[in-house]
C-alpha positions as CSV (number, residue, x, y, z in Angstrom):
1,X,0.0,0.0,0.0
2,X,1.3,3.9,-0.5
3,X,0.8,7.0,1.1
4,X,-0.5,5.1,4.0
5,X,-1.6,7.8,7.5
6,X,-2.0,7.4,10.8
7,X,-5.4,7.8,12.2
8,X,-4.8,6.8,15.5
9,X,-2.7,4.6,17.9
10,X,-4.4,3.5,21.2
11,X,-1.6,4.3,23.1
12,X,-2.9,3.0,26.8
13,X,-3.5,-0.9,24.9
14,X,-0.2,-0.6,23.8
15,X,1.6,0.1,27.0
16,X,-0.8,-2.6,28.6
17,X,0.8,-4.5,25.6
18,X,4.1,-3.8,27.0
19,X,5.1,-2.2,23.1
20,X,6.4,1.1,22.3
21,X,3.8,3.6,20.8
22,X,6.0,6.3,19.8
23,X,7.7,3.1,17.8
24,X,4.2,2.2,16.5
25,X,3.4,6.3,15.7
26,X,7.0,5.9,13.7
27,X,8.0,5.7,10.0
28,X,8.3,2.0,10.4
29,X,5.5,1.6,12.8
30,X,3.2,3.2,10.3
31,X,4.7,1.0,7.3
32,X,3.9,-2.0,9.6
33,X,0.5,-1.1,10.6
34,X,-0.7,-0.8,6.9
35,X,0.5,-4.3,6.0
36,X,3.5,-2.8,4.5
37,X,6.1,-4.2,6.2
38,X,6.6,-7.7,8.4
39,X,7.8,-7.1,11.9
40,X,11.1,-8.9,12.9
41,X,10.1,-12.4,14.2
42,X,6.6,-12.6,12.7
43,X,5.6,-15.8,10.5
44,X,2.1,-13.7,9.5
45,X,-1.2,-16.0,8.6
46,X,-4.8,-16.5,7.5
47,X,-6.6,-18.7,9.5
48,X,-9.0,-21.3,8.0
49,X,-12.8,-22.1,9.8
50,X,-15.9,-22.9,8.8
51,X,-19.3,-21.3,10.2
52,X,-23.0,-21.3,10.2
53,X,-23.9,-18.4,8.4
54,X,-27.5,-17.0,9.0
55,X,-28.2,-20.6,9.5
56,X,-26.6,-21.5,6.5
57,X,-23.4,-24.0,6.5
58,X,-20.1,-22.9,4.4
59,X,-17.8,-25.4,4.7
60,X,-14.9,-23.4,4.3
61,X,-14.9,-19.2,5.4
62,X,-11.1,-18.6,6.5
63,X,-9.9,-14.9,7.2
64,X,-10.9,-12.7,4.0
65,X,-9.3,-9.7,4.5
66,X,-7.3,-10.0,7.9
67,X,-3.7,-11.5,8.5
68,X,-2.3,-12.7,11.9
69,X,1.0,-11.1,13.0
70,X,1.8,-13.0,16.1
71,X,1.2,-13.0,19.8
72,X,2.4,-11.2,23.0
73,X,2.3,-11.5,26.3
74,X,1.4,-7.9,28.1
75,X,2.0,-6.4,31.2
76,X,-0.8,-8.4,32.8
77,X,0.4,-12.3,31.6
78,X,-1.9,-12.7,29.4
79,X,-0.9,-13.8,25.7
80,X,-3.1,-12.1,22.9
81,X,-3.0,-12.2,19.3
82,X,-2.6,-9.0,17.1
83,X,-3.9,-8.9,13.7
84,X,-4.1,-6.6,10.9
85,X,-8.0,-6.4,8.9
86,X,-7.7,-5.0,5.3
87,X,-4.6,-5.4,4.5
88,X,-5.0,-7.3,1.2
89,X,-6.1,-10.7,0.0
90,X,-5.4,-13.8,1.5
91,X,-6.2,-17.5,0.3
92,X,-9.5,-17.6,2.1
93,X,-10.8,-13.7,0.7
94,X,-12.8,-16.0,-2.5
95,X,-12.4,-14.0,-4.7
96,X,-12.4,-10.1,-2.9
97,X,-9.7,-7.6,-2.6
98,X,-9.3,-8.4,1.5
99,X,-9.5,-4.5,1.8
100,X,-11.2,-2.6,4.3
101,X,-13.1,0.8,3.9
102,X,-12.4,3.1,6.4
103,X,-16.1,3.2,7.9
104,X,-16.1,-0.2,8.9
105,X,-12.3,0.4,10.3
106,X,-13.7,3.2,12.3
107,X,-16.8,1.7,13.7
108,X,-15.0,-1.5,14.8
109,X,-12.5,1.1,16.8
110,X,-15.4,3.2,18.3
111,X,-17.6,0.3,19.1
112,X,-14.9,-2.1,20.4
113,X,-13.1,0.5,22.3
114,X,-16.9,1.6,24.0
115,X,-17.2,-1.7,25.1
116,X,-13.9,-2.2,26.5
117,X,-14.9,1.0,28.7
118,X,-18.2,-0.6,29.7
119,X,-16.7,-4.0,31.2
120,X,-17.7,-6.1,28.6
121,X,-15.1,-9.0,27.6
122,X,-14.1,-8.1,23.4
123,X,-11.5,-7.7,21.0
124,X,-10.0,-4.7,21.0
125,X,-8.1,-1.7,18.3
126,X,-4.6,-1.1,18.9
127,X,-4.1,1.1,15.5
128,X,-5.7,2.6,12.9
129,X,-4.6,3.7,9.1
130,X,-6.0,4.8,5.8
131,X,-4.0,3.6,2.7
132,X,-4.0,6.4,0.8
133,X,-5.9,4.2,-1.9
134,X,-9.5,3.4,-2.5
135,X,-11.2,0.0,-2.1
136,X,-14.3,-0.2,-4.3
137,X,-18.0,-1.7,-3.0
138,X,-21.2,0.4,-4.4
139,X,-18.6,3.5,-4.7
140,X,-15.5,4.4,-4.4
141,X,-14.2,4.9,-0.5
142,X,-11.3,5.4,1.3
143,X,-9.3,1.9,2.2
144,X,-8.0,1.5,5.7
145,X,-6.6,-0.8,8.0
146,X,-7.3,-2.0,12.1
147,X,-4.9,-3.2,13.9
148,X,-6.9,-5.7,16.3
149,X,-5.7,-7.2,19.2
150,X,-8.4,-10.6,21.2
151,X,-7.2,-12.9,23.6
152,X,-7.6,-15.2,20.5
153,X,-9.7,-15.5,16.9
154,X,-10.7,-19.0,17.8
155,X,-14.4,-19.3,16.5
156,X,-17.0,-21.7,16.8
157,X,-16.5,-22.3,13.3
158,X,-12.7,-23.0,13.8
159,X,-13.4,-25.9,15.3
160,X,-16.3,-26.7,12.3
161,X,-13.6,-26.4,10.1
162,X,-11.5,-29.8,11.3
163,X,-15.2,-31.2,12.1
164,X,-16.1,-31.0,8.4
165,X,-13.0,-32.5,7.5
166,X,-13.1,-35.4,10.4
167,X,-10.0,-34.5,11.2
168,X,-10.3,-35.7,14.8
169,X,-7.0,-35.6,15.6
170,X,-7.2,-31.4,14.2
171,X,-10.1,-30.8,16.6
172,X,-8.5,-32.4,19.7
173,X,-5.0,-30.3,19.1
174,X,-7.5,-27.5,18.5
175,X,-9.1,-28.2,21.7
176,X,-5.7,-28.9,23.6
177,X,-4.5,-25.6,23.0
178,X,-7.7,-23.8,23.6
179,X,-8.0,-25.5,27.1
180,X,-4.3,-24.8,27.7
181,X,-4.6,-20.7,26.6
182,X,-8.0,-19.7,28.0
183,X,-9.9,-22.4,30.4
184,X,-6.5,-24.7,32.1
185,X,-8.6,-26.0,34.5
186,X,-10.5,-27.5,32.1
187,X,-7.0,-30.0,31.7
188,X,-7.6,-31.7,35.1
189,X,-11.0,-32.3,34.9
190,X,-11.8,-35.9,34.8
191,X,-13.3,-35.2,31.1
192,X,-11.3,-32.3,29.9
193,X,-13.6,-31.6,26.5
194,X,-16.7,-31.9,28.5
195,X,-14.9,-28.9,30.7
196,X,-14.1,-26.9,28.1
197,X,-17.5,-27.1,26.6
198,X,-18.7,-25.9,29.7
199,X,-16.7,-23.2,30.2
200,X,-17.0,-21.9,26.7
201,X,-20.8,-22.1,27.3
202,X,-20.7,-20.2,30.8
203,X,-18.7,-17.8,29.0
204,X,-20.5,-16.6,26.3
205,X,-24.0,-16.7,28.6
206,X,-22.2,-14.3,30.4
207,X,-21.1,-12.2,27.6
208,X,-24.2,-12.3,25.6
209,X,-26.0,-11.2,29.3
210,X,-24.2,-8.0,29.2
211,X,-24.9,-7.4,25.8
212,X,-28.6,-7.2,26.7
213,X,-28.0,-5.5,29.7
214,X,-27.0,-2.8,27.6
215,X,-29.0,-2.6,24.3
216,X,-26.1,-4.3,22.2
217,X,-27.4,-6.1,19.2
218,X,-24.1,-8.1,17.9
219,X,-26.0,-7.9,14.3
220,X,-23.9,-10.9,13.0
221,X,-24.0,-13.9,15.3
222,X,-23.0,-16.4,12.9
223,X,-20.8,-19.7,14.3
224,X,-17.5,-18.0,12.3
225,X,-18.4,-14.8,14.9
226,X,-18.8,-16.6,18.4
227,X,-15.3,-16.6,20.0
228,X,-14.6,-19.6,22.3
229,X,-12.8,-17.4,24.8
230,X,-16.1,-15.4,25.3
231,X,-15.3,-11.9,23.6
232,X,-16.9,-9.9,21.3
233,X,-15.8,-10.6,18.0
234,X,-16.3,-9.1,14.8
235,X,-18.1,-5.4,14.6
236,X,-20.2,-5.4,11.5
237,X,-23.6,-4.6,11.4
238,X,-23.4,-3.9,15.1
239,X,-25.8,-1.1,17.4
240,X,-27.2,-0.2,20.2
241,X,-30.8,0.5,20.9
242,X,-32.1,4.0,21.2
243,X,-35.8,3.6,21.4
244,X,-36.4,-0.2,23.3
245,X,-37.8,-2.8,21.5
246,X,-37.2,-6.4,21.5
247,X,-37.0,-7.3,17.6
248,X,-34.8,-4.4,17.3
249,X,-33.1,-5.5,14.0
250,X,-30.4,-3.3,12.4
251,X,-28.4,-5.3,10.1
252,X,-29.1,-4.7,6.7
253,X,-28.6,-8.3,5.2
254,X,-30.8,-9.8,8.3
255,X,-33.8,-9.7,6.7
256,X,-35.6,-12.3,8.9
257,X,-35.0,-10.9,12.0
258,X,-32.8,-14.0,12.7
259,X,-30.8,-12.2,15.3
260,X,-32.6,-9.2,16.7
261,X,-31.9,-8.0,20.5
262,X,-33.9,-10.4,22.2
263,X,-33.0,-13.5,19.9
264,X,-29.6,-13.7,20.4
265,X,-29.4,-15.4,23.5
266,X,-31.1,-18.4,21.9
267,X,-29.0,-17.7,18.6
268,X,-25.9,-18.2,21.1
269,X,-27.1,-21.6,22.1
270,X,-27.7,-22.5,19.0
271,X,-24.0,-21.8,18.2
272,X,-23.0,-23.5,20.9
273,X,-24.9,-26.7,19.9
274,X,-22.4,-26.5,16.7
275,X,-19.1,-26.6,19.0
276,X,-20.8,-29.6,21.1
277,X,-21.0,-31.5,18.2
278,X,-17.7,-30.8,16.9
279,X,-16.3,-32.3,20.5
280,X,-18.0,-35.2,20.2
281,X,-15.7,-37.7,19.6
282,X,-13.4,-35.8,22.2
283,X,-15.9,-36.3,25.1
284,X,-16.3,-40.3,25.3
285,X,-16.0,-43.0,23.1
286,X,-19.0,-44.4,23.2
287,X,-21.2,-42.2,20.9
288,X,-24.3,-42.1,23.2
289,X,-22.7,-41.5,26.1
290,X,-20.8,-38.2,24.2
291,X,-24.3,-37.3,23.2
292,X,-25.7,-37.0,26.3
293,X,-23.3,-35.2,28.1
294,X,-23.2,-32.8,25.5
295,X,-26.4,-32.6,25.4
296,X,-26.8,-32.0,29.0
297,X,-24.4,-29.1,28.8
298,X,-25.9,-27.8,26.0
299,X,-29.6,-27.8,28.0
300,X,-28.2,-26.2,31.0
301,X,-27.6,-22.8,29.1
302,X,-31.1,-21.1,29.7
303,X,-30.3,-21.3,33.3
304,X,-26.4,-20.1,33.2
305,X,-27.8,-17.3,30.6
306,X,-30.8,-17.1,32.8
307,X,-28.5,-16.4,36.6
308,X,-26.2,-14.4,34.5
309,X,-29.1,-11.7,33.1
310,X,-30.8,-11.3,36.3
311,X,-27.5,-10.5,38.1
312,X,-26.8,-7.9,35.3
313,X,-30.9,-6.8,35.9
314,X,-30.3,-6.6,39.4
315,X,-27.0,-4.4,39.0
316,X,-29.1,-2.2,37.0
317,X,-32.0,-1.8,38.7
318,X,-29.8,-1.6,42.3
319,X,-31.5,-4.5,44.1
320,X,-28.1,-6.0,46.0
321,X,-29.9,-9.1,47.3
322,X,-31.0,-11.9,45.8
323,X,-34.9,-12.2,45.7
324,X,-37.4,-14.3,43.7
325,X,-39.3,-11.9,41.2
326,X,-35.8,-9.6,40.3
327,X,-35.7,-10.7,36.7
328,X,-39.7,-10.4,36.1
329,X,-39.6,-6.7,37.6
330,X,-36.8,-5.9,35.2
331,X,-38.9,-7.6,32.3
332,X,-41.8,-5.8,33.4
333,X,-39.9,-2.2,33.0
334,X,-38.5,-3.2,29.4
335,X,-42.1,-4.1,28.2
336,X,-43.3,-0.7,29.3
337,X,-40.5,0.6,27.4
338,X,-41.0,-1.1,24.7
339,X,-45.2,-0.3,24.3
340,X,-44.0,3.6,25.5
341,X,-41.3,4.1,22.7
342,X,-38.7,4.8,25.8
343,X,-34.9,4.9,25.1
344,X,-33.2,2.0,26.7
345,X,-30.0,3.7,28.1
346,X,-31.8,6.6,29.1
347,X,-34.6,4.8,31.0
348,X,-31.9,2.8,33.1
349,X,-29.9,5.9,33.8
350,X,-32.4,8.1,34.6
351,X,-33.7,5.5,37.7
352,X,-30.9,6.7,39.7
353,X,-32.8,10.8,39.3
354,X,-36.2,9.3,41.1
355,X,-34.3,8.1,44.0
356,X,-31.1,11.1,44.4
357,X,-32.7,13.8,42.0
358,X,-29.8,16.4,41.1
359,X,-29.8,20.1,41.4
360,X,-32.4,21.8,39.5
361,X,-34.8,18.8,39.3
362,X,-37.7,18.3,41.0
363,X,-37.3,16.2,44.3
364,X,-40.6,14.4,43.9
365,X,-39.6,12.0,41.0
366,X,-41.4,13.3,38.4
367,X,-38.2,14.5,36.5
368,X,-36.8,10.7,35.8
369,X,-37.7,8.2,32.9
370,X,-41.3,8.9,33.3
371,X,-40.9,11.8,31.0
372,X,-39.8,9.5,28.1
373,X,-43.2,7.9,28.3
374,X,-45.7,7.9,26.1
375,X,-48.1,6.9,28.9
376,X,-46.2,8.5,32.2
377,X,-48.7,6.1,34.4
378,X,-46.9,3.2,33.0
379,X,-43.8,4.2,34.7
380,X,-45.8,5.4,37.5
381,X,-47.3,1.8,38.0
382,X,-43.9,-0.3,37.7
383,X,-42.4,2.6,39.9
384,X,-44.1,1.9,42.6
385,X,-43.6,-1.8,42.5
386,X,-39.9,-1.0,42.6
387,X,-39.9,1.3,45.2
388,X,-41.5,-1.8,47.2
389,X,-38.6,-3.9,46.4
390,X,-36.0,-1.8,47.4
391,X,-37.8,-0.9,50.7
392,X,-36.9,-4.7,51.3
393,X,-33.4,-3.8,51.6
394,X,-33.6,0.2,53.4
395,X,-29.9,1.6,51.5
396,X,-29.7,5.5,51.6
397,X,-31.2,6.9,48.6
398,X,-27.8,8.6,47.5
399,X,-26.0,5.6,47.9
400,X,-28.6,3.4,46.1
401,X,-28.3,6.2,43.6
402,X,-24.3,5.7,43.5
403,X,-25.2,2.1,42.3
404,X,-27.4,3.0,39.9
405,X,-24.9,5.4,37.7
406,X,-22.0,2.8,38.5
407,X,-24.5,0.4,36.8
408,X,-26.0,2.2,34.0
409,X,-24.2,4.3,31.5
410,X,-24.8,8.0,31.0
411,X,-22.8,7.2,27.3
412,X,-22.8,4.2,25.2
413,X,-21.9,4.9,20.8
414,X,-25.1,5.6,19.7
415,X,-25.1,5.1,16.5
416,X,-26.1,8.7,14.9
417,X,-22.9,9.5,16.7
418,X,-21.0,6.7,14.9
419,X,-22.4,7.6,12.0
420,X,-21.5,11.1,11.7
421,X,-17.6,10.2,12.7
422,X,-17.5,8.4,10.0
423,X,-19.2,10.8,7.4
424,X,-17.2,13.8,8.6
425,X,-13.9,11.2,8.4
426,X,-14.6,9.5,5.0
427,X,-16.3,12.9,3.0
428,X,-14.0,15.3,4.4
429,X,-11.1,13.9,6.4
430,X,-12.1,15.1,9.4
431,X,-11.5,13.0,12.1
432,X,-12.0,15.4,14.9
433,X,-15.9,14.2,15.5
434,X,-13.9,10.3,15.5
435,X,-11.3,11.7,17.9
436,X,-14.5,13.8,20.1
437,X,-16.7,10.8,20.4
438,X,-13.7,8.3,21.5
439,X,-13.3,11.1,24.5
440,X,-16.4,10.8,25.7
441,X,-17.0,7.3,25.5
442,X,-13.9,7.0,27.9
443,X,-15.7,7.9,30.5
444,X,-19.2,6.1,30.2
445,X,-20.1,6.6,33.2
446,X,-19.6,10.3,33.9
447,X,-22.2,12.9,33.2
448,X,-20.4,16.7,32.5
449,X,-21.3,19.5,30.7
450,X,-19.1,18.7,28.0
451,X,-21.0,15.1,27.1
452,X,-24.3,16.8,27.2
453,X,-24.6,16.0,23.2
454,X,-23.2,12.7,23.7
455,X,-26.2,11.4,26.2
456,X,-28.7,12.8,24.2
457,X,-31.0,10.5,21.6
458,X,-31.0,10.8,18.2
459,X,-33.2,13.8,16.9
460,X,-36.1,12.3,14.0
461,X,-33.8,13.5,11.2
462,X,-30.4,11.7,12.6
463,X,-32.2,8.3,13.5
464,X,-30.1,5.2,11.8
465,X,-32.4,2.6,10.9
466,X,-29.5,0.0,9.3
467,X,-26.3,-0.5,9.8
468,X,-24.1,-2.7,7.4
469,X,-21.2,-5.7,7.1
470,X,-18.7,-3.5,5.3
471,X,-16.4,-6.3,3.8
């Protein structure tokens, strides 16, 4: 690639990294960044999986567009993989230029970075670039490159890959070296495969939980996008909620709704299903026995998922003990919201201003979510019954207020937001509204005057109703 430019360099991953930044913002850095250049020691690759795709098996997918540089071990001990997407073709891109635009590069760095902030497990951006030459889709647009870093890009459909092929022996030194980077207990359990299936499955309930504890719909949530050491992987078609409702679909190409908000926790297990077959001959010899003991992991998921969500509910809704009837009160708010037309994020946040109401707001409740209410009695009603629960457990109201900000965030990337980064980047080279948003989304949880325009919801006019793949 020529004339390639730094956008950016996430200089706090890459001291958590333990590399050099100022070597990364460098000549050389830059050169290496763009796919320009190999780094000393690197042996770079594309690697090969399979994956259901929208239901739909591919027998072989494989890396497109990205390339695998290597591994390091940060500050912290943990080994990661870093890996350059759009950096040019590879033998799995079938027959496309394994470019990125610089949309997609940008939203993945926005989005990913957001989550990061918000405590939810996920790949992450070291480094952005544009190449200084255009990829072409339905136009002409800028090409760019992410630098990614995960704690690995094994997929589901990895382990499809060496399924399709019966390559047992490929699925067990697959499985060997999954167990031994991300779940090492699972090696002295007295059936090692069965343990790791269970720990990818507790995993990705709990990751999938967050995600609809905070109005994230993944978009994509094919077997090739589920990462088997529970991140979030892959930030296509990706958003989150303004206005609740639970067939929220964005994704242009899901046309059947296939994984809207409230479908992908079922979507998941169904994923999941995939890797427990893959395992099967790595579980016990005897086929039915295999069977049923994967099948009996794979039924215990609604209840992991299940303890996981109403722990995140009761976080959000600042209930700190366990009581029968948590998860149904939550459910109960979100189907208000839903028949009021009430923004999800706003809603949640605003619970903490009917209990600890700031200055300048009326001290009698009447100032919180109720307002974004259609019917202000609906709140009203489910108020009341929440008021009830927390009188179960007396907390000061500023206190119980403190959890409820520390829960909730006052920013997430709305997408209108995203949206305009990337028009002012890609029709005018301006990246100060990229560089603006990736401010405030650093501090999620804070509201100042300066983030005013970041909490806000989308006027009528800036509302984004799809969001798209961008390979």
């Amino acid at each position: 690639m020529a004339a390639a430019a730094l956008i950016r360099v996430n200089r706090e991953l890459a001291k958590d990294l333990g590399l050099d930044a100022d070597a990364l913002e460098s000549v050389d850095g830059l050169e290496i960044l763009a796919g320009n250049r190999v780094p000393d020691g690197a042996d770079p690759l594309a690697m090969a999986y399979a994956g259901h795709q929208f239901g739909g098996w591919v027998p072989q997918l494989g890396d497109g567009r990205a390339i695998l540089l290597g591994e390091v071990v940060g500050r912290d001990g943990i080994r990661r993989d870093i890996q350059l997407k759009g950096a040019g073709r590879t033998p799995f891109s079938r027959g496309g230029d394994g470019r990125a635009a610089l949309g997609p590069v940008l939203r993945e760095y926005i989005v990913s970075e957001a989550m990061h902030r918000l405590g939810v497990p996920t790949t992450r951006a070291l480094a952005a670039v544009t190449t200084g030459q255009p990829v072409y889709r339905e136009a002409a647009l800028p090409g760019a490159v992410l630098t990614r870093v995960a704690r690995s890009h094994i997929r589901v459909g990895t382990f499809q890959f060496f399924a399709a092929r019966r390559d047992h022996e490929g699925i067990r030194s697959l499985a060997d070296h999954v167990i031994a980077r991300h779940y090492p207990d699972a090696a002295a359990a007295e059936r090692p495969y069965l343990a790791l299936l269970d720990a990818v499955i507790a995993a990705q309930a709990a990751l999938v939980a967050r995600w609809l504890g905070l109005g994230f719909i993944h978009g994509v949530m094919n077997t090739d996008n589920t990462s088997v050491a529970g991140e979030t992987i892959d930030y296509g078609p990706c958003a989150f909620m303004d206005r609740y409702h639970p067939q929220t679909v964005f994704s242009s190409i899901d046309h059947a709704g296939r994984y809207a908000f409230a479908n992908q926790p079922g979507i998941v297990q169904w994923n999941l299903a995939q890797l427990a077959q893959c395992l099967l001959p790595l579980i016990a010899n005897d086929d039915d026995l295999a069977l049923a003991a994967a099948q009996s992991a794979i039924d215990g998921f609604p209840a992991l998922f299940e303890g996981a969500l109403t722990a995140e509910m009761r976080r959000k809704l600042a209930v700190r003990e366990t009581r029968d009837g948590d998860l149904a009160l939550a459910q109960d708010l979100m189907s208000k919201m839903a028949e009021n037309g009430s923004d999800f994020t706003l809603t949640f946040r605003g619970l903490a201003d009917v209990l600890d109401p700031p200055a300048g707001l009326p001290s009698d409740g009447s100032a919180g979510p109720r307002r974004l209410f259609k019917d202000p009695a609906a709140f009203d009603a489910w108020a009341d019954a929440w008021q009830a629960r927390l009188a179960a457990e007396p907390l000061p109201a500023p206190e119980r207020a403190a959890d409820l900000r520390a829960a909730n965030p006052a920013v997430i990337p709305r997408n209108h937001l995203v949206e305009e980064a990337i028009r002012a980047a890609e029709d005018n080279g301006d990246l100060g509204p990229f560089e603006e948003l990736l401010d405030a989304l650093s501090r999620p949880w804070e509201e100042t005057p300066e983030n005013v325009r970041y909490r806000q919801p989308p006027r009528p006019d800036q509302v984004v109703r799809q969001t798209f793949c961008g390979t």
